[in-house]
C-alpha positions in Angstrom: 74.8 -21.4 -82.9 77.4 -18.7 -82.6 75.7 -17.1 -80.1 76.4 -20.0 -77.6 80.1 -19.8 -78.0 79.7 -16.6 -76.4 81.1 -16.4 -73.0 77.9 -13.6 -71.9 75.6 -16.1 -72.8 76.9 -18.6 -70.6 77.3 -16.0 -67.6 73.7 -15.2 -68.6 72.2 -18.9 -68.6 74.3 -19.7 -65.3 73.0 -16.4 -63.3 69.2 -17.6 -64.3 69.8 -20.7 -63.0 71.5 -19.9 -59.7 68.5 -17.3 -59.4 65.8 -20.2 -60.0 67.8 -22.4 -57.7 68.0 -19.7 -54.9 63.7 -19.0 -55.2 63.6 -23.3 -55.2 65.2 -23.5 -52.1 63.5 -20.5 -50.1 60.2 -20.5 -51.2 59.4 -24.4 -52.2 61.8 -26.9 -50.6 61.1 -25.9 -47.0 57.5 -27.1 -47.9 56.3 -27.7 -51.3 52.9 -28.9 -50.6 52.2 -25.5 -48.7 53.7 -23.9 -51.8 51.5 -25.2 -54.7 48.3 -25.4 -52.2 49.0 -21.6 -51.2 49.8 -20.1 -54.8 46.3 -22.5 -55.9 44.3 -20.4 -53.2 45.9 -17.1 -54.6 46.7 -17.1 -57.8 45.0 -19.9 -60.0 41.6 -18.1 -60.6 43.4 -15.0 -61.3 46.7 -15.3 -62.9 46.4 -18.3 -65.4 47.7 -16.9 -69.1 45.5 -16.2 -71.9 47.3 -18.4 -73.6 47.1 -21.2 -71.6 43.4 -21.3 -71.3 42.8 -21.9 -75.0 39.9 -19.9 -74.9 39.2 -17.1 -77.6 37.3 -15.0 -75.6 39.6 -14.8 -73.3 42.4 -14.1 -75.3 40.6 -11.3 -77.3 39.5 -9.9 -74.1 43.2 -9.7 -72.8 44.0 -8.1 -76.2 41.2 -5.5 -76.0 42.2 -5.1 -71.9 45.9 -4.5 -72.9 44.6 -1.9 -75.7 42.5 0.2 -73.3 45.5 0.5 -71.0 47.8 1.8 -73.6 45.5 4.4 -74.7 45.4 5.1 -71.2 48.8 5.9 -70.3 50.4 6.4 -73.9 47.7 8.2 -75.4 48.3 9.0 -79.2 51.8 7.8 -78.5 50.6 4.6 -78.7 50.0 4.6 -82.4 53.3 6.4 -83.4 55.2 3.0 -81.4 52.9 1.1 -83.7 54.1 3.1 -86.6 57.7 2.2 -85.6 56.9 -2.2 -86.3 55.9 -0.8 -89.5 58.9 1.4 -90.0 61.2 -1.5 -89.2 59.8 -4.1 -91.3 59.8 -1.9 -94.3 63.9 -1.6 -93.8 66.0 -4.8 -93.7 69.2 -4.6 -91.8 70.3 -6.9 -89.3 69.7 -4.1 -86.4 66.7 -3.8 -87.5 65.4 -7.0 -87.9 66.7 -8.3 -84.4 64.5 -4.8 -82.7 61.8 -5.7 -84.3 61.6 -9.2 -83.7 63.0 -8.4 -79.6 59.9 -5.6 -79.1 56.8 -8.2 -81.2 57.8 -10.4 -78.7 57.5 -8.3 -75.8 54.1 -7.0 -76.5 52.7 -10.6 -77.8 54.3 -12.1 -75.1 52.5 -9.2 -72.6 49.4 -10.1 -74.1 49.7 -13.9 -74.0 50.9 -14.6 -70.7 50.2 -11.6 -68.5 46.6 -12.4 -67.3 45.8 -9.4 -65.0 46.2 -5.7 -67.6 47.6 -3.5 -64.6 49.3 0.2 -65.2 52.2 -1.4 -62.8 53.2 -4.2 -65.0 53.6 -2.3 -68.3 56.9 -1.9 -66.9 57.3 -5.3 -68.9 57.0 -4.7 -72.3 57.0 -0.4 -72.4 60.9 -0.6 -72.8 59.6 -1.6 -76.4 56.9 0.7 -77.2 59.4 3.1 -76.2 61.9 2.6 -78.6 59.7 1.9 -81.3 58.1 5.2 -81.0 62.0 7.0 -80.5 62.3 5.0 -84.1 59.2 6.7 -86.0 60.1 9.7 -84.6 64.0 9.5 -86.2 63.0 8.3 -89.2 60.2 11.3 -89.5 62.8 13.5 -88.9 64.8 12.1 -91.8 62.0 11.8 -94.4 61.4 15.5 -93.1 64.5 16.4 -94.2 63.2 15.6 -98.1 61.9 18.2 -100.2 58.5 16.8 -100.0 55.5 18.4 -98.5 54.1 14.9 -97.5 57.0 13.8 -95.9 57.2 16.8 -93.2 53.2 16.8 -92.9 54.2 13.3 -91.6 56.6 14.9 -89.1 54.0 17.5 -87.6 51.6 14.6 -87.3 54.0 12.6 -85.3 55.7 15.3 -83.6 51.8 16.4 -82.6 50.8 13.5 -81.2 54.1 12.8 -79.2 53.7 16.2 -77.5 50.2 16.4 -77.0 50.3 12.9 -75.0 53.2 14.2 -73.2 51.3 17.4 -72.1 47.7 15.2 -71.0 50.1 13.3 -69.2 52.4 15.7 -67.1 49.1 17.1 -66.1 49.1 14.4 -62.9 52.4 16.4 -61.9 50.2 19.1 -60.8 48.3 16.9 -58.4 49.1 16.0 -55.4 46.7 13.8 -53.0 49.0 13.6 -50.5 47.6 16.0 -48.2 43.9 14.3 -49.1 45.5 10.4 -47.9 47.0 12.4 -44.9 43.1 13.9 -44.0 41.3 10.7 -44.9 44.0 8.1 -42.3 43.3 11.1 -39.9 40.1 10.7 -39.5 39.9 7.0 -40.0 42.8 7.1 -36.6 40.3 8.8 -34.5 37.7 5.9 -34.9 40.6 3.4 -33.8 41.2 2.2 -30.4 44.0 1.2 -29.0 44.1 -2.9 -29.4 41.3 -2.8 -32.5 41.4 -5.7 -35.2 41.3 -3.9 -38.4 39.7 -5.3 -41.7 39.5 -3.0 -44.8 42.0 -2.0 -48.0 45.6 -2.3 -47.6 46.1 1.4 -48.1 45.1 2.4 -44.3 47.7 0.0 -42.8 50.5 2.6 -43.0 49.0 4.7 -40.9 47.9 2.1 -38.5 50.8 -0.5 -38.6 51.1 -0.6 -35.0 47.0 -2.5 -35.3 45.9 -5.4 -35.9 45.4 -5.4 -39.9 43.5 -7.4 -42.7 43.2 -7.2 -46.1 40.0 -7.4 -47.8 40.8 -9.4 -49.9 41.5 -12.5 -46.7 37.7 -13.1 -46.7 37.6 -14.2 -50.7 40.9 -16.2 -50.2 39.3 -18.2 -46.9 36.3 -18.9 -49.1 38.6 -20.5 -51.8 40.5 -22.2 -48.8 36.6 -23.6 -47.2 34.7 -23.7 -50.3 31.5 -24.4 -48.3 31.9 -21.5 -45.3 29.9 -18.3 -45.5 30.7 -14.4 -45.2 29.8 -14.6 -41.9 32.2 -17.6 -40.7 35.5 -15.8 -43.1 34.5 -12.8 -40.8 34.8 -14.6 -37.8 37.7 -16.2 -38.8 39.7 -12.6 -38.9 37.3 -11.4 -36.0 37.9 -7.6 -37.3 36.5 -4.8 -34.4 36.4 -2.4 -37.2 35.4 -2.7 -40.9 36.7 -0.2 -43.4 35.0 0.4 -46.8 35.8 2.9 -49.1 35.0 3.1 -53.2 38.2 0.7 -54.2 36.4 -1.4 -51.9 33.0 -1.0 -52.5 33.8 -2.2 -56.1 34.4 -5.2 -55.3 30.9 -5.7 -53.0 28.4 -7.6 -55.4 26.2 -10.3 -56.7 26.8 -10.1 -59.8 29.4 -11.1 -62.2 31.9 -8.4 -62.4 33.4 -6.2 -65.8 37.0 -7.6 -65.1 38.0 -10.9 -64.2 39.5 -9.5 -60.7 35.7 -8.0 -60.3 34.8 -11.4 -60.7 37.0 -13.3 -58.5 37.7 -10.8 -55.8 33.5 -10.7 -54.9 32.5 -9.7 -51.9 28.7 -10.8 -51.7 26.6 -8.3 -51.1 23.7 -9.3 -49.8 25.4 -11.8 -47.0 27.8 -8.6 -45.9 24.7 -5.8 -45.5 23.0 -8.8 -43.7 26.1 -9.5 -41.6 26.2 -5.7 -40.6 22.5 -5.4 -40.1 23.0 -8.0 -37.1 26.4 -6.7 -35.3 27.9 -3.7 -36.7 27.3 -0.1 -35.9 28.5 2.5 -38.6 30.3 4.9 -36.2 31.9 7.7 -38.8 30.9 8.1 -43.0 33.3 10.6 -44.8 33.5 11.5 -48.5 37.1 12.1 -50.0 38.2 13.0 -52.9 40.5 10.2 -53.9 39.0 7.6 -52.5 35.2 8.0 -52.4 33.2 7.8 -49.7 34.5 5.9 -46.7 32.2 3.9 -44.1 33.6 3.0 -41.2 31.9 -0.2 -39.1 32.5 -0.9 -35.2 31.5 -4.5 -35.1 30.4 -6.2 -31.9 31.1 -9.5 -31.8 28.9 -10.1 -28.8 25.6 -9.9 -30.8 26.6 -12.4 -33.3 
C-alpha cells in the first residue's frame, strides 16, 4: 500500500485517465454506435485475445505463433533472454524479484492478449527479452571470472550465440530495396491515367496519392458490412479502373482456409475474382520484382459488366 502514497503514482493514474478520457471524447462520444459497429466490421474476427476466447487451440497456437517470431528476429538470442528468467529466479533480492516478475508479465501478457504475432508489435514486450538477455550475459561474465572451466565454457556459449544472431541480423543492413520499390511504382505509374480509381495494396499509394486509392482489404470489410453481397457487388461498390495484384496480395486470393488467422479472415475468393476478371478486366502490364513478386496489373471496364 506504500506505493499509493507515492505522489508518481498518482501523476501516473491521473495522466492515464485524462488520456482515456481524451480518446472517449474524440473517437466515441461524437458517435458511439458508429464506433462499436465500425471496430465490429474491423477488428472483431481478427483482434479478439487468446485469452478471451477460452479456446486451447487457440491459445497454443498464439504461443507457437509468438515462438516462430522470436526465433525470427532474435535468433539464438532468444534462448540466452530465456536463460536470464532462470538466472533471476535462482537469486532472491528485491531488484530482482520485481524484474523478473515486470518482464513474465510482459511476454505472458504478449501472448495472452495480443491476437495478431506481427514483427511490428514486439516493440511491446522486447524491452524485456532485452534485459533479460543483458542479465545472462552479466552474470556469465561474473561466473566467468571463477576459476572454473565450466563456468567460462558458459560464457563462450552465451557470448556465441549473442554475436552470431547479431551478425545474421545486421546482414539486412546490406540491403537495400529502395531502388527495387522506386522501379516497381515506376512502372505501375505508367499504366495509370490521369483520373483512374485504384484498388490494390496500400504500398502503391505513395506513389500515386494524388489517385483515387483502395485498399484491398475494403472488399473483405464490405462483405463483413453486407454479409449476403458478392465479390462482384464489393467491387462495384469501390468501382476501381485499375486492379493491382502483387505476391502480398496474391496471398491472400483463396478458397481455402488459410495458415494464419489473417489468411483466414482477410480471403479474397478466388474463384469469384478470376470469374470477375474473365468478364471485364483486361491485364494491360505483368512484371516480376524482386521484393514483391510478380505484379499484375488489371484495366477494368466497367461497361462490360
Amino acid at each position: 500500500m506504500k506505493a499509493f502514497r507515492n505522489k508518481r503514482i498518482w501523476t501516473y493514474i491521473l495522466g492515464v485517465i485524462l488520456i482515456l478520457g481524451l480518446f472517449v471524447a474524440l473517437h466515441i462520444l461524437p458517435n458511439p454506435q458508429t464506433f462499436i459497429h465500425l471496430n465490429q466490421i474491423f477488428y472483431s474476427a481478427t483482434h479478439v485475445p487468446p485469452i478471451a476466447t477460452l479456446d486451447i487451440g487457440i491459445i497454443l497456437r498464439a504461443l507457437l505463433e509468438m515462438g516462430k517470431m522470436l526465433l525470427v528476429v532474435y535468433k539464438f538470442t532468444a534462448f540466452v533472454a530465456i536463460c536470464g528468467i532462470f538466472v533471476l529466479i535462482s537469486h532472491h533480492s528485491r531488484e530482482e524479484t520485481i524484474l523478473v516478475t515486470l518482464s513474465t508479465c510482459l511476454i505472458v501478457g504478449f501472448w495472452l492478449v495480443i491476437r495478431n504475432k506481427f514483427v511490428n508489435y514486439m516493440i511491446l514486450f522486447t524491452p524485456a527479452l532485452d534485459l533479460l538477455a543483458a542479465i545472462t550475459v552479466l552474470y556469465a561474465l561474473r561466473y566467468a571470472a571463477m576459476p572454473s572451466l565450466t563456468n567460462k565454457t558458459y560464457l563462450g556459449v552465451i557470448a556465441g550465440m549473442c554475436f552470431g544472431s547479431l551478425i545474421m541480423n545486421t546482414q539486412l543492413l546490406f540491403t537495400d530495396t529502395y531502388p527495387d520499390y522506386l522501379a516497381t511504382q515506376a512502372r505501375i505509374n505508367r499504366s495509370i491515367r490521369p483520373g483512374d480509381t485504384i484498388l490494390g495494396s496500400q504500398l502503391y499509394w505513395f506513389g500515386l496519392k494524388d489517385h483515387p486509392y483502395f485498399s484491398w482489404e475494403q472488399l473483405v470489410y464490405y462483405k463483413r458490412y453486407a454479409p449476403e453481397s458478392t465479390f462482384a457487388e464489393g467491387m462495384q461498390q469501390l468501382h476501381p479502373d485499375i486492379f493491382i495484384v502483387d505476391a502480398q496480395l496474391a496471398q491472400y486470393i483463396q478458397d481455402t482456409e488459410g495458415d494464419t488467422l489473417y489468411l483466414e479472415q482477410l480471403a479474397i475468393p478466388a474463384k469469384e475474382l478470376s470469374r470477375f476478371l474473365g468478364e471485364g478486366a483486361t491485364l494491360i502490364d505483368r512484371d516480376e520484382s524482386k521484393n514483391y513478386g510478380e505484379i499484375s496489373i488489371y484495366r477494368i471496364d466497367w461497361n462490360k459488366y
